[in-house]
TINUVEX-825225 format. One record per residue (C-alpha): chain; x, y, z; residue number from 1. Coordinates in pm, 1 decimal. Example, Ala and Ser with C-alpha at 12.3 -4.5 7.8 and 13.67 -1.06 7.14 Angstrom:
("A",(1230.0,-450.0,780.0),1);
("A",(1367.0,-106.0,714.0),2);
This chain:
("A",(-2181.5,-1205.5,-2177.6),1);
("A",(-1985.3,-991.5,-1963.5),2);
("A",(-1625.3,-1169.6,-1999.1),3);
("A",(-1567.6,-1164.6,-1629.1),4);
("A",(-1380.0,-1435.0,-1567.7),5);
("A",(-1128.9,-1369.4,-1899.8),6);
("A",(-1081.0,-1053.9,-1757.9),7);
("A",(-946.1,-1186.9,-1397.5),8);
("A",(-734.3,-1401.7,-1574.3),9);
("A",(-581.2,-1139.9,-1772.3),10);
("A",(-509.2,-940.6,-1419.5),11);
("A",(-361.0,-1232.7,-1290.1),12);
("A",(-126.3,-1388.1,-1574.1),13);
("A",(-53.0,-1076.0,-1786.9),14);
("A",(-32.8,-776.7,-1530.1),15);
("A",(55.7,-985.0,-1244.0),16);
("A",(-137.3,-819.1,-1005.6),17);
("A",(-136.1,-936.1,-660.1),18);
("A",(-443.6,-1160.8,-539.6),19);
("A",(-505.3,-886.6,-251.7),20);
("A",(-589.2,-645.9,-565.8),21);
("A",(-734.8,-880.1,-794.5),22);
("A",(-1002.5,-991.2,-517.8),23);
("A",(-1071.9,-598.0,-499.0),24);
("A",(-1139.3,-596.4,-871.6),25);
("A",(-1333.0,-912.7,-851.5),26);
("A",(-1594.8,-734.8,-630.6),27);
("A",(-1595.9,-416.6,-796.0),28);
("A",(-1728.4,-590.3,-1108.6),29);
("A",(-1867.2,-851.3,-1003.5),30);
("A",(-2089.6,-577.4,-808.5),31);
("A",(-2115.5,-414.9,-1115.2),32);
("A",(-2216.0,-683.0,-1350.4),33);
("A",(-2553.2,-739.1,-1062.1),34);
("A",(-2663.5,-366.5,-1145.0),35);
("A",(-2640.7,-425.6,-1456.0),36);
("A",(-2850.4,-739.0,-1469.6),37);
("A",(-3052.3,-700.4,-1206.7),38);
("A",(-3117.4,-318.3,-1231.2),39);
("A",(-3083.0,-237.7,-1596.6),40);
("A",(-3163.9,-589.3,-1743.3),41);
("A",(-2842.5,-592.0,-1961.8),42);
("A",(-2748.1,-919.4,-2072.0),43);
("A",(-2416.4,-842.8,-2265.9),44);
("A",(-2118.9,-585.3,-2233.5),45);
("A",(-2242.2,-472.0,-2564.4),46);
("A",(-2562.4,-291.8,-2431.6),47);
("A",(-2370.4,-76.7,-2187.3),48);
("A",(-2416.0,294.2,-2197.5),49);
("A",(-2290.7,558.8,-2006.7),50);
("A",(-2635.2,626.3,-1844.9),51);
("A",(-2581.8,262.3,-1700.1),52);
("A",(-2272.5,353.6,-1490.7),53);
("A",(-2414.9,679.9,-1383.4),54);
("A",(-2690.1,487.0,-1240.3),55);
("A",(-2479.4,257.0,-1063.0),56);
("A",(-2276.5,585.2,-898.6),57);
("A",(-2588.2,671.7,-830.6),58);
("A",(-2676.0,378.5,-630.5),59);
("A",(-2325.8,369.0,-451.8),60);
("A",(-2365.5,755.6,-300.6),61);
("A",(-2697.4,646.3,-184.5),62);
("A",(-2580.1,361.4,1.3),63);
("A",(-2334.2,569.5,182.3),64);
("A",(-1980.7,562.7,-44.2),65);
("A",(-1788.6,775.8,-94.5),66);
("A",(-1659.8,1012.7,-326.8),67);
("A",(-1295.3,840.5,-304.5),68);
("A",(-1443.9,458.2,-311.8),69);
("A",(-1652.7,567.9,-598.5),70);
("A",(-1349.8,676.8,-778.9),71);
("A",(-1199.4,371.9,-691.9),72);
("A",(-1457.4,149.6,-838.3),73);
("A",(-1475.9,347.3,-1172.5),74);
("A",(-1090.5,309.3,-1193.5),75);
("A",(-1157.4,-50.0,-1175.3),76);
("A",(-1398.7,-52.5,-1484.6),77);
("A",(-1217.2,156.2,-1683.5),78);
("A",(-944.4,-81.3,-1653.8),79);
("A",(-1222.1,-378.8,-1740.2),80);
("A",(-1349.3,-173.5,-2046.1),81);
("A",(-1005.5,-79.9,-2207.0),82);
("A",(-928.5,-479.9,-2140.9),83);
("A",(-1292.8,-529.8,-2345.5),84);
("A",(-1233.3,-317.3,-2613.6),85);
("A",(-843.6,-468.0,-2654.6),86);
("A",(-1002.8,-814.0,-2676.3),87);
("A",(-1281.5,-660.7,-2918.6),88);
("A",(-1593.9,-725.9,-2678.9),89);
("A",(-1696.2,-366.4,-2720.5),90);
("A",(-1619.1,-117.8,-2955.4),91);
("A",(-1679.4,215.2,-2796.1),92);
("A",(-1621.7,301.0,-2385.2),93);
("A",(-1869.9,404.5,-2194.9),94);
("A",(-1671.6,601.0,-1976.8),95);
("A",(-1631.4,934.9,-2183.8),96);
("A",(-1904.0,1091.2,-2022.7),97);
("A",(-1911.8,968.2,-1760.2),98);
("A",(-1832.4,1255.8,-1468.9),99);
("A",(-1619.8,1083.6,-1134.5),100);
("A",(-1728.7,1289.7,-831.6),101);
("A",(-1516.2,1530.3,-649.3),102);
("A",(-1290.8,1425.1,-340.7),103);
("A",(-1136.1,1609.2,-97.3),104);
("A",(-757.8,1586.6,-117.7),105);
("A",(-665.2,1334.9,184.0),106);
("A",(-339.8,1354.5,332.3),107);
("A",(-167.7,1005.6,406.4),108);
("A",(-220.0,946.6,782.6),109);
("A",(150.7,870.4,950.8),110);
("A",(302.9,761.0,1362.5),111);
("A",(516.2,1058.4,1474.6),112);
("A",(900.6,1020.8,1475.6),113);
("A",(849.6,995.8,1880.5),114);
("A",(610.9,776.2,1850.3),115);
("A",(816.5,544.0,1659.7),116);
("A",(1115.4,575.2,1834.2),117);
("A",(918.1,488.1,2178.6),118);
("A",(782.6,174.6,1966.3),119);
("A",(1115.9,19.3,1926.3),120);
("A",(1277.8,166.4,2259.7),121);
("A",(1019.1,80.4,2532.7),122);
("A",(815.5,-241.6,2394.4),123);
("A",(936.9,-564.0,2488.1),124);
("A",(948.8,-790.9,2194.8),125);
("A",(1110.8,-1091.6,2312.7),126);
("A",(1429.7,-1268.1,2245.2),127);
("A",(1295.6,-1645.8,2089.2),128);
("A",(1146.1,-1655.5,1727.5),129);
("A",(813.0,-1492.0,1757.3),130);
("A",(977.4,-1194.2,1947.9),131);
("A",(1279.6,-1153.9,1676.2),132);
("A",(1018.9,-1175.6,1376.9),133);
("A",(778.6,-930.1,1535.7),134);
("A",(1051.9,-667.4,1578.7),135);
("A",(1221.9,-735.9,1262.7),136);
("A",(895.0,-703.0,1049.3),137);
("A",(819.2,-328.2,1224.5),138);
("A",(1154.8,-220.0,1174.0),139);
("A",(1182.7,-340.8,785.6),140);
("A",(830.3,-176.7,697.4),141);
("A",(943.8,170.9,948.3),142);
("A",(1293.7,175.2,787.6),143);
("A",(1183.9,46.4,396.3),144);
("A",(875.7,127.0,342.3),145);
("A",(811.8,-183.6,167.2),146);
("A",(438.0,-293.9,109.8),147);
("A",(283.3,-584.0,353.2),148);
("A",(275.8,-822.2,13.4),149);
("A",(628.7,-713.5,-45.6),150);
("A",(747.9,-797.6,373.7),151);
("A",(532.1,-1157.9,319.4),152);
("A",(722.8,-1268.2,-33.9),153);
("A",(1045.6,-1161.3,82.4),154);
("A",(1322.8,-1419.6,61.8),155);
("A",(1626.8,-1456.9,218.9),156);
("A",(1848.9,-1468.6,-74.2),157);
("A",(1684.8,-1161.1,-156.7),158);
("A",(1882.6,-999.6,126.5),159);
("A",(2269.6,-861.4,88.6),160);
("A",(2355.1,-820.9,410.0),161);
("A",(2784.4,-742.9,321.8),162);
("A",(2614.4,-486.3,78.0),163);
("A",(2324.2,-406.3,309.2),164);
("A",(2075.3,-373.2,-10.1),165);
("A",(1747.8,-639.4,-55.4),166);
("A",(1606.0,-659.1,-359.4),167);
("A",(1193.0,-654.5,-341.4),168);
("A",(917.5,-727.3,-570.7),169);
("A",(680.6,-471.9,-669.5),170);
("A",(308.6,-438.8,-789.7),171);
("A",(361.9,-532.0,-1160.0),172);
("A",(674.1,-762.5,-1095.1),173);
("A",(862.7,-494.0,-1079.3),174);
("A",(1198.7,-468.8,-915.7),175);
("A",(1375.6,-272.2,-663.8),176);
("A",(1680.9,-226.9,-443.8),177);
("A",(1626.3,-96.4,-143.8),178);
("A",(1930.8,-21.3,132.2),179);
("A",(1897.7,-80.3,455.5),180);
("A",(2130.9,65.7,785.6),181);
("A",(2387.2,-156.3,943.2),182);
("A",(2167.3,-147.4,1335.9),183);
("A",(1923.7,-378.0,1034.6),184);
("A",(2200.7,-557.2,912.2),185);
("A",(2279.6,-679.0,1202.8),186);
("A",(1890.2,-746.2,1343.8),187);
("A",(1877.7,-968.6,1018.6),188);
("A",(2162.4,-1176.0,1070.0),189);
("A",(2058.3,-1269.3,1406.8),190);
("A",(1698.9,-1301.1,1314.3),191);
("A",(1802.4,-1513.6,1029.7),192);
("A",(2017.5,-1741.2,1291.9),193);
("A",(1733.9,-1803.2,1479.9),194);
("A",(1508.8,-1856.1,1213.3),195);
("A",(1719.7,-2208.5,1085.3),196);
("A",(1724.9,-2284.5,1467.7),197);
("A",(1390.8,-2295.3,1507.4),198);
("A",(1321.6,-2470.9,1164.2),199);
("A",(1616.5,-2677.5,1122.7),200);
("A",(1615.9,-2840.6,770.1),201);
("A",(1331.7,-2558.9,629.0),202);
("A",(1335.5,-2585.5,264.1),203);
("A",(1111.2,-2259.3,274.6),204);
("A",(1254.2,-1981.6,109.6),205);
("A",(1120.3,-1720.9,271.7),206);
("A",(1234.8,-1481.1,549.6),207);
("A",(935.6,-1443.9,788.2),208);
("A",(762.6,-1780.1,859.2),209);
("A",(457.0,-1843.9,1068.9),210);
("A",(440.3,-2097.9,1358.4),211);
("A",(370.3,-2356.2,1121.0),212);
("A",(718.7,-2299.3,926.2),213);
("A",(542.0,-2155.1,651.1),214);
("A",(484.9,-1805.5,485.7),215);
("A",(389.1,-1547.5,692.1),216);
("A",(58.0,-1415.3,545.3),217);
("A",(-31.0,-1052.0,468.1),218);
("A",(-315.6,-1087.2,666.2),219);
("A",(-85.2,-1186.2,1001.1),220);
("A",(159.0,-907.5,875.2),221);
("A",(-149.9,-677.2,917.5),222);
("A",(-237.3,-796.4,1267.8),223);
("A",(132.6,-772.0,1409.9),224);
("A",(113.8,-425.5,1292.6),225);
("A",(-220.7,-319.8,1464.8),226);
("A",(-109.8,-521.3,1774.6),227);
("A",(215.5,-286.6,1824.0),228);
("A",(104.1,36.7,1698.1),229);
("A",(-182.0,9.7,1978.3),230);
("A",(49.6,41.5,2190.4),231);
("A",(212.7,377.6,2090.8),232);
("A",(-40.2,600.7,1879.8),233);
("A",(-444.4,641.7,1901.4),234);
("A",(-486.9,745.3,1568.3),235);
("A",(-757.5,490.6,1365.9),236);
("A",(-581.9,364.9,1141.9),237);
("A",(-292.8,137.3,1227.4),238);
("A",(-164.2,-101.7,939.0),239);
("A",(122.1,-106.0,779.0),240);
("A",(31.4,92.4,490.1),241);
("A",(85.6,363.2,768.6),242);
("A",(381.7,219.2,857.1),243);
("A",(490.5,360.8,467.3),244);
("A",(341.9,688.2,476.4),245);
("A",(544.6,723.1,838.1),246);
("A",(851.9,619.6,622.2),247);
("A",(781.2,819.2,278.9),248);
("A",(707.3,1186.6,540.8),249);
("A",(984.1,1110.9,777.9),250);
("A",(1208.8,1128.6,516.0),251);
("A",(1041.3,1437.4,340.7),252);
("A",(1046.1,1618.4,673.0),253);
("A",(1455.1,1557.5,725.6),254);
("A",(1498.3,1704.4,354.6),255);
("A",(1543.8,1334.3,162.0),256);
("A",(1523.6,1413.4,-242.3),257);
("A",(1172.4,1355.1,-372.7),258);
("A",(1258.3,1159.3,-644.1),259);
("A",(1506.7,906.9,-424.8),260);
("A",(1175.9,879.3,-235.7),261);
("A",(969.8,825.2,-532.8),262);
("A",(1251.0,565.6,-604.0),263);
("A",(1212.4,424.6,-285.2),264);
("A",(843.8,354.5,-265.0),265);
("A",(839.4,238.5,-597.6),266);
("A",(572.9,481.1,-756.7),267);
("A",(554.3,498.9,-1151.0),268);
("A",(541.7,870.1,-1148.3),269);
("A",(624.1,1140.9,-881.0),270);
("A",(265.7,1260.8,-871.2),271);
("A",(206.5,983.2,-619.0),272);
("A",(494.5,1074.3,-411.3),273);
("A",(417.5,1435.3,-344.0),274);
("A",(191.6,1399.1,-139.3),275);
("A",(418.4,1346.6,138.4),276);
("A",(544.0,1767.7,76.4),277);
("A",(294.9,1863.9,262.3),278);
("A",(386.7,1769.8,647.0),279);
("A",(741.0,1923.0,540.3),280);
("A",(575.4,2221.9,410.3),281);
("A",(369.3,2283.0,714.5),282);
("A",(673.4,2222.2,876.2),283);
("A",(868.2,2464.9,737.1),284);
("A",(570.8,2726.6,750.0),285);
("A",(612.5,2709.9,1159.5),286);
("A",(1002.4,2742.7,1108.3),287);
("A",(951.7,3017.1,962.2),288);
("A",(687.9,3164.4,1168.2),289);
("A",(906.4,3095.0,1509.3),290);
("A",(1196.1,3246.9,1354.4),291);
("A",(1180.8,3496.8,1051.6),292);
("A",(1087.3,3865.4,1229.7),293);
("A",(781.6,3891.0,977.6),294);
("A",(667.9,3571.6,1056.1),295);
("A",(660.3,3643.7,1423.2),296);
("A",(564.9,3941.0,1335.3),297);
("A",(213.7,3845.0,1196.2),298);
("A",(202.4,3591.4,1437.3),299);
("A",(170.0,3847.3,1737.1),300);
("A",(-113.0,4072.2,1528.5),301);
């Protein structure tokens, strides 16, 4: 017995974790749970040994993963195993020596200010529904940094447009308010005009609606995204998880407070947030190379 499906449930009713992570999880351990029975011969949690998991990181490098998606599939089991060992399904964890190979520290990959600023100045969105929602969700993620799952459960009533604050729903259920500028205050109103124009008598409560009058999807959040960035920036990836690193280093690089921008993003600690120092850092480095006479200096040796 491997408690699998106890586990899910757990992830879904008592952490509340979206279904976009909990279908990650699923195939982490479900993945898992086939080495195991099909590699090792295991038939219960209870014969699991370190040298079990080492064997399966073996077999991930060797099928090409890497470093960083191997560390994200051991985070996932040590999150199974300390759920195990609450329930009382194992007693010890196998993890303890268990060694998670080395990554390379990757910078978050982010659309230049320009490039931004060309997105909403030069591309023709349209003026009927589809047009108004395609601009609106860009400039929400850009000017927010909200998560795609956050964009596609937004309500209108979670929107104060006199106080220009929305309130959003975090990983965990947790809340935030987030402020918005009045140039968005004023794009929602409209928007939000339109929107009971084009479904009069909607009983849907939320803001961005599909053709169909119903929820716009994380998945067609995603797609709007890679549609429009195309248009402005090469770089690979184009989703709107970039769309929040743009947000989280824009602000960094104009001298916002780390913590209001931990704040912002909603991170737990403000390890996960500084990351975004270093494009102001490297910044500042050719600031001060242009302009401090040692700087320029060195930079003519």
């Amino acid at each position: 017995m491997f408690h699998e499906d106890s586990f899910f449930r757990y992830l879904s009713l008592e952490r509340r974790m979206s279904p976009h992570t909990i279908t990650a999880y699923r195939n982490d351990i479900q993945q898992f749970i086939a080495h195991c029975t099909e590699q090792q011969c295991l038939s219960s949690v209870t014969e699991l040994r370190h040298l079990h998991i080492r064997s399966w990181i073996v077999s991930l490098i060797e099928s090409g993963q890497s470093p960083r998606s191997v560390n994200r599939r051991l985070s996932c089991l040590k999150t199974y195993f300390k759920y195990l060992r609450k329930r009382g399904f194992m007693e010890t964890d196998p993890m303890k020596k268990v060694i998670a190979p080395k990554t390379g520290k990757r910078l978050p990959v982010v659309v230049q200010e320009h490039q931004m600023l060309s997105l909403f100045t030069h591309i023709e969105f349209g003026s009927d529904y589809g047009g108004q929602m395609q601009r609106l969700l860009l400039e929400i993620l850009y000017s927010t940094g909200m998560r795609r799952s956050e964009v596609s459960s937004l309500k209108i009533n979670d929107i104060d447009l006199s106080r220009m604050v929305c309130r959003v729903s975090g990983k965990g259920n947790k809340q935030r308010m987030l402020p918005f500028a009045l140039y968005l205050a004023n794009l929602l109103e409209k928007f939000i005009q339109t929107r009971s124009e084009t479904f009069p008598g909607t009983d849907q409560p939320w803001l961005f609606l599909n053709r169909k009058g119903e929820q716009l999807s994380p998945e067609s959040i995603y797609h709007i995204v890679r549609k429009h960035l195309s248009a402005v920036t090469t770089i690979e990836q184009r989703s709107p998880h970039v769309l929040r690193h743009s947000f989280a280093t824009h602000l960094s690089n104009n001298g916002a407070d780390l913590n209001a921008i931990k704040e912002l993003l909603g991170h737990s600690n403000l390890a996960a947030t500084q990351v975004y120092m270093h494009n102001s850092i490297e910044r500042l480095q050719k600031v001060y190379e242009q302009a401090h006479p040692k700087g320029a200096e060195e930079e003519k040796q």
